[in-house]
N, C-alpha and C positions, 0 to 999 in steps of 0.2 A: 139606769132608771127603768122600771119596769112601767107593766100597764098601771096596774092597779096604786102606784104611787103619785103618775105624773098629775093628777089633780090637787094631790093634798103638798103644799108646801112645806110643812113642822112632822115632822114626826109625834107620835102619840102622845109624848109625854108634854112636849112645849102645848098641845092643841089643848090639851088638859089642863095646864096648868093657864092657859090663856083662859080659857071659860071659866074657872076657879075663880083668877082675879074681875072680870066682869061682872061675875056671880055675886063676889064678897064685895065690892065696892056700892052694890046694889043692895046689900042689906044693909051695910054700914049707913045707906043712904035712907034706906024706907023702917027698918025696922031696930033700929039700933038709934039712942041719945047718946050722940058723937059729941055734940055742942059744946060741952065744958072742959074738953079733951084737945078743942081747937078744931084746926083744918086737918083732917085723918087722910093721907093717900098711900094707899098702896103699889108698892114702889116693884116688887116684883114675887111671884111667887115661882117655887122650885120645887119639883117633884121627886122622890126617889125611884130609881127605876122599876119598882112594884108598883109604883103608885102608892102607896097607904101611909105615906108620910108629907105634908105641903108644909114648907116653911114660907112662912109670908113675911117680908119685909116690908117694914111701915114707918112713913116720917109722919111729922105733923108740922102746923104752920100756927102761930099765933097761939100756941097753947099755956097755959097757967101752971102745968105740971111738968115736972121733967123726965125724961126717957123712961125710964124705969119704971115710974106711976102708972105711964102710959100701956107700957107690955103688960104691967099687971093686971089692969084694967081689962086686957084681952086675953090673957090665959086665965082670971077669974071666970069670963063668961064664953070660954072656948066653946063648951058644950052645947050652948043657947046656938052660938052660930055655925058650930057644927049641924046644928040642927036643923036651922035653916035653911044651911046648903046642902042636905041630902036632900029636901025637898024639893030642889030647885035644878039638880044637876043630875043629869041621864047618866048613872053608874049603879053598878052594882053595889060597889063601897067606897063609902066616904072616907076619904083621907084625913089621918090624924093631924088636927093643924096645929104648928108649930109658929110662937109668935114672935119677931126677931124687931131691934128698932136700928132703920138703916139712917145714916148720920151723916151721909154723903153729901148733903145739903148745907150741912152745917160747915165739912170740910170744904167744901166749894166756897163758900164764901168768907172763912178763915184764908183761905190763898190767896182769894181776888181783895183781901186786904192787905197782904204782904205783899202783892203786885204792885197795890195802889199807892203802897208807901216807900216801894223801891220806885218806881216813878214820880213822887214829889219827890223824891230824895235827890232823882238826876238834876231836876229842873231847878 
């Protein structure tokens, strides 16, 4: 480890893609009508190593639409919050944002219900 690294913990690309998601969960918050879409969280974003590609994955909680509606809903208005986040983020270039719906949540608790019925099933 040299000098100039021992301060920064992430390298370039996690530190970016960390401000990224702070950035967009803050439009999603103040400038975006998330409300009918449900609870929106961004679950993690990932950079290519040029940077000029972020695929963001996103669940939602309590929502009326299913997956799909939901991505559309945000590669509809990619541009609006591209938009946004060039204004809001110290780069040269804004990364193309790619929209993805992470379902991990959903899996998670499809198992902790096969858990939950392999243990009534013991007892």
């Amino acid at each position: 480890m040299d000098i100039f690294t021992k301060n920064k913990p992430f390298d370039r690309n996690e530190r970016f893609s960390n401000e990224i998601m702070k950035v967009l969960n803050d439009i999603f918050i103040r400038e975006l009508e998330l409300s009918s879409l449900g609870f929106i969280t961004i679950k993690n974003v990932s950079l290519t190593k040029d940077l000029k590609i972020a695929k963001i994955y996103i669940s939602s909680i309590n929502s009326k639409f299913d997956n799909k509606e939901i991505i559309k809903y945000f590669i509809k208005n990619k541009k609006l919050i591209r938009g946004f986040l060039g204004k809001s983020i110290k780069s040269r270039n804004v990364p193309e944002l790619r929209f993805f719906y992470d379902d991990s949540n959903e899996i998670a608790e499809d198992i902790d219900k096969l858990f939950n019925s392999i243990n009534k099933n013991k007892n």
